[in-house]
N, C-alpha and C positions, 0 to 999 in steps of 0.2 A: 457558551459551549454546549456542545449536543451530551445528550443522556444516552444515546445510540451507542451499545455495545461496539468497541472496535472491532471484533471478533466478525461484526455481521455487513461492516461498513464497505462500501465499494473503493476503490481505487482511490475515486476522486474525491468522495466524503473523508476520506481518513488524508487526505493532501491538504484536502482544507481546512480542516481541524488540525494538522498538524504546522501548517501556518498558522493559523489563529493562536495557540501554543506556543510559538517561538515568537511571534509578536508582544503576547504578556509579555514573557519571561525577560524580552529584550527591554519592554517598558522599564521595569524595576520598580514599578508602583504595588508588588503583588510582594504582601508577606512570607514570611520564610516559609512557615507549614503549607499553604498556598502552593509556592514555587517545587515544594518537593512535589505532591501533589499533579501540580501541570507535569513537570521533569518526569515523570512516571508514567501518566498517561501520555505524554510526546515520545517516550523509548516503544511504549506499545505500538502508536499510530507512525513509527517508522518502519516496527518488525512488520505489522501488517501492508503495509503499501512495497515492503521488500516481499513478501510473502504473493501479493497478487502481481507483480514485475516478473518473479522468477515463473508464477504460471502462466504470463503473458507467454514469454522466452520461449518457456515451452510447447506451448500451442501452436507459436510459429515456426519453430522448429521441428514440429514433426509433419507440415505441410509438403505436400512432398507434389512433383514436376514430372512433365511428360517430355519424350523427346524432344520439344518443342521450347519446353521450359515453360509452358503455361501451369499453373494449379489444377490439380487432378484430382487431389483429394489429400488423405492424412494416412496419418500411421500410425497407431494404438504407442501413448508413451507411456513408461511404466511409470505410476507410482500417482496418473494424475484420477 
């Protein structure tokens, strides 16, 4: 398991670690204090991979189309 802040992990880093985490856990080789442990950091590395999905969302949603319907460019969204 990585020592890498979830906080700072990309998309795909905090996807793999959080399969790696649900594969322990499903093992059932991993002691209780252990399992909380994993179970703690896998709620964090799902808020975060929900956390860069909703900025994905966002990015693409403010792509904005010309009469044509090509990509023209973006549109300032609030809050990113």
């Amino acid at each position: 398991m990585s020592d890498k802040p979830v906080d700072e992990m990309s998309f795909e880093e905090a996807m793999r670690a959080l399969e790696a985490v649900v594969g322990q856990l499903e093992s059932g080789d991993v002691e209780l204090e252990a399992s909380i442990a994993l179970y703690e950091r896998g709620a964090a590395l799902k808020k975060r991979c929900e956390a860069k999905l909703k900025e994905a969302e966002e990015k693409v949603a403010a792509i904005t189309f010309d009469e044509q319907g090509e990509p023209k460019g973006t549109t300032p969204v609030e809050g990113v």
